[in-house]
C-alpha positions as CSV (number, residue, x, y, z in Angstrom):
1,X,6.6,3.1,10.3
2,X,6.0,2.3,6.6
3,X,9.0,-0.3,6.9
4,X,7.5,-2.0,9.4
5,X,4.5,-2.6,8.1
6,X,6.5,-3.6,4.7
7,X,7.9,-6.3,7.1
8,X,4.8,-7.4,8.4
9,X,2.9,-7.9,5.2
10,X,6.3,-9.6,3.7
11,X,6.0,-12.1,7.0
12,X,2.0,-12.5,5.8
13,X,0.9,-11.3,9.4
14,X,-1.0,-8.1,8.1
15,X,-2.6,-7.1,4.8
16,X,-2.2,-4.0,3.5
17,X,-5.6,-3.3,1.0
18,X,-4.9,-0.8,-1.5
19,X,-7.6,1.9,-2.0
20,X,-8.9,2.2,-5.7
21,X,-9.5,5.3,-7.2
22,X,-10.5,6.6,-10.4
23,X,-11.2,10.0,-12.0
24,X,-14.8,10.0,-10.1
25,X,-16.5,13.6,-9.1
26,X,-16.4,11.8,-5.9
27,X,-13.8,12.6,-3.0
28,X,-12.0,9.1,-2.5
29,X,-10.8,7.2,0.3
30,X,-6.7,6.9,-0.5
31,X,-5.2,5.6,2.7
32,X,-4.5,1.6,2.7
33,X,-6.9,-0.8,4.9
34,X,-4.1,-2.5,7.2
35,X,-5.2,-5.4,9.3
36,X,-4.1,-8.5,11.1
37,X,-4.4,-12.0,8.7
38,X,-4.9,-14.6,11.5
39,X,-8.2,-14.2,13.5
40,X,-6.4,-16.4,16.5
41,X,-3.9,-13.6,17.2
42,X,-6.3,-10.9,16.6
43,X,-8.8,-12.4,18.5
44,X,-6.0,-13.0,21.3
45,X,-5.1,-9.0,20.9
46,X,-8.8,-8.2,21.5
47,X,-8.9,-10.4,24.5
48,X,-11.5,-12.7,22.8
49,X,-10.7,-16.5,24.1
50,X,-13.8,-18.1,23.5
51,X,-16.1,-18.4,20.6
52,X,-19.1,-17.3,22.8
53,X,-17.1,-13.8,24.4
54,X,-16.4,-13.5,20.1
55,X,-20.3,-13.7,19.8
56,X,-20.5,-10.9,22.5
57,X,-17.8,-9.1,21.0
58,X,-18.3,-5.3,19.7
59,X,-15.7,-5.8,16.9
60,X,-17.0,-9.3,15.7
61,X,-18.2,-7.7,12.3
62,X,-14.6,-6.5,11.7
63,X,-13.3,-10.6,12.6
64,X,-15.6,-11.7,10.1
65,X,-14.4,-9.0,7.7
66,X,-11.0,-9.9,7.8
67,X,-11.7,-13.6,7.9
68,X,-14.0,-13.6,4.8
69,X,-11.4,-11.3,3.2
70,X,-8.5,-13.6,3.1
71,X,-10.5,-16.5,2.4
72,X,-12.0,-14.9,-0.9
73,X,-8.3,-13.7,-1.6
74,X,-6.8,-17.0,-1.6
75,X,-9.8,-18.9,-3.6
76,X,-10.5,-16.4,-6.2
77,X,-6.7,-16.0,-6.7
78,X,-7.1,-12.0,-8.8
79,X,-4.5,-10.5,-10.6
80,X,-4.8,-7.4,-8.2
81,X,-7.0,-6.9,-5.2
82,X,-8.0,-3.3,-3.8
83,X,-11.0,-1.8,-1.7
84,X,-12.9,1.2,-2.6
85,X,-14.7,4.1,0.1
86,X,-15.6,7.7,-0.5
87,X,-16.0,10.5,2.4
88,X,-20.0,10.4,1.4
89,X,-19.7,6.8,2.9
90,X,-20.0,4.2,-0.3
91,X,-17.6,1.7,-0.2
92,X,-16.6,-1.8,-1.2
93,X,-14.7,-4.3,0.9
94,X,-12.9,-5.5,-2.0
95,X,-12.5,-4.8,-5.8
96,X,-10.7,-7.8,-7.4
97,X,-9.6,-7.6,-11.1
98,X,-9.0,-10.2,-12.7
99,X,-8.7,-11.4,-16.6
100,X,-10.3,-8.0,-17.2
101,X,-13.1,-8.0,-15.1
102,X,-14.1,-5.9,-12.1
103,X,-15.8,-7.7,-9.3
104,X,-17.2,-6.3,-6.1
105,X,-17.1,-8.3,-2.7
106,X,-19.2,-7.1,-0.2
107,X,-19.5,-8.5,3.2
108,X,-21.9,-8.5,5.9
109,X,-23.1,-10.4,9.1
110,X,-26.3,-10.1,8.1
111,X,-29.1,-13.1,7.6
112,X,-30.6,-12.2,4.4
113,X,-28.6,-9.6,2.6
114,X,-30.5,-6.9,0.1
115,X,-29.1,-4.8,-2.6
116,X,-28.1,-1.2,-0.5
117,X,-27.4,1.9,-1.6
118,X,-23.7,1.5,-1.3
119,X,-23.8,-1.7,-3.6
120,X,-25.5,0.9,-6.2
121,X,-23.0,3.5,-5.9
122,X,-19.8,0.6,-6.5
123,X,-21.5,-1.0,-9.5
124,X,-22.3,2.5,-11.7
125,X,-19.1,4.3,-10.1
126,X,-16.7,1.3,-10.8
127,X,-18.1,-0.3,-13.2
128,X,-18.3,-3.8,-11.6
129,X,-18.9,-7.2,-14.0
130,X,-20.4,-8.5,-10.3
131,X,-21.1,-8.3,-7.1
132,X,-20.9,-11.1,-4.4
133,X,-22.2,-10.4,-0.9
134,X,-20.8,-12.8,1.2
135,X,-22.9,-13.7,4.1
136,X,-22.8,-16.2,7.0
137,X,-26.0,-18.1,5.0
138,X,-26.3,-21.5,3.0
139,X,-27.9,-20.8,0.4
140,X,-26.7,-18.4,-2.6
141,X,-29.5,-16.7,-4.5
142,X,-29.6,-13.8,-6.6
143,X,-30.2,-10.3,-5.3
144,X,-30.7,-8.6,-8.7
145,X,-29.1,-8.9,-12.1
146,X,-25.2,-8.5,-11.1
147,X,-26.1,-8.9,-7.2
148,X,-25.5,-12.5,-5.5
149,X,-25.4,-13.7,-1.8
150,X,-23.3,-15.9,-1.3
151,X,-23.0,-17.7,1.4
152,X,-19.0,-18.0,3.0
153,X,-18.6,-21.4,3.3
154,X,-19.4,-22.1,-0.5
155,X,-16.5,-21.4,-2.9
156,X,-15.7,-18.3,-4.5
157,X,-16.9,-18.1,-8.4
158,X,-13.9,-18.2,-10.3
159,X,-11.7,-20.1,-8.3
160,X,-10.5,-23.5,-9.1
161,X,-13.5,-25.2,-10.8
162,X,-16.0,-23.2,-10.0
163,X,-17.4,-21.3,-12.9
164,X,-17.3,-17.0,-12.6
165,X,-20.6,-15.4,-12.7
């Protein structure tokens, strides 16, 4: 099985997120996130053809996971790229490092995303520089003092010419 999904990931059809863990007194999540890159074939997998049955859809947070996933990947560009759960139910969709820095990406469907409990577990526990919650918004705006919504369409801090938080 494990070669297969090597092959998979090496043809850039599924992503295989790493879990990060650390010396916590927390029990970790250490199994990989796998998960289809193109939202057209797993949308055509799920038996979603339109964009309204998508709207209907019970797994359209998980589409918009995946989809907001590879597009903060390929803008922000880290030197390494992991998500972070424990079994008391924190997590983090992604953890990117990069030039030394630890930043959080959370994302969410919702309208007007707050700081949650979660988010405050991932910034003490890991340690994060930032935290980006990318929402389906248009306007970015600071949650609290390492907390920003950002909405998806803008792009990523960091990434070509735009300035890291």
């Amino acid at each position: 099985m494990r070669r297969y999904l090597d092959l998979l990931e090496h043809l850039f059809l599924v992503r295989q997120l790493r879990p990060w863990h650390e010396h916590l007194r927390k029990r970790q999540i250490k199994r990989p996130k796998v998960y289809l890159r193109d939202s057209g074939v797993h949308h055509h997998l799920i038996g979603v053809g339109t964009t309204d049955a998508l709207q209907m859809h019970p797994r359209i947070g998980a589409s918009w996971e995946r989809f907001v996933i590879e597009k903060v990947i390929a803008e922000a560009t880290p030197d390494d790229v992991y998500f972070w759960a424990t079994h008391n139910g924190a997590e983090l969709d992604l953890l990117l490092l990069t030039g030394g820095r630890r930043v959080g990406v959370e994302v969410t469907r919702v309208d007007a995303p707050r700081r949650t409990r979660s988010m405050t577990v991932a910034l003490n526990d890991l340690r994060l520089d930032a935290l980006y919650v990318v929402y389906p918004g248009d306007v970015p705006y600071v949650i609290d003092d390492r907390i920003t919504a950002l909405p998806a369409a803008a792009p990523f801090p960091g990434s070509a010419g735009v300035p890291a938080a």
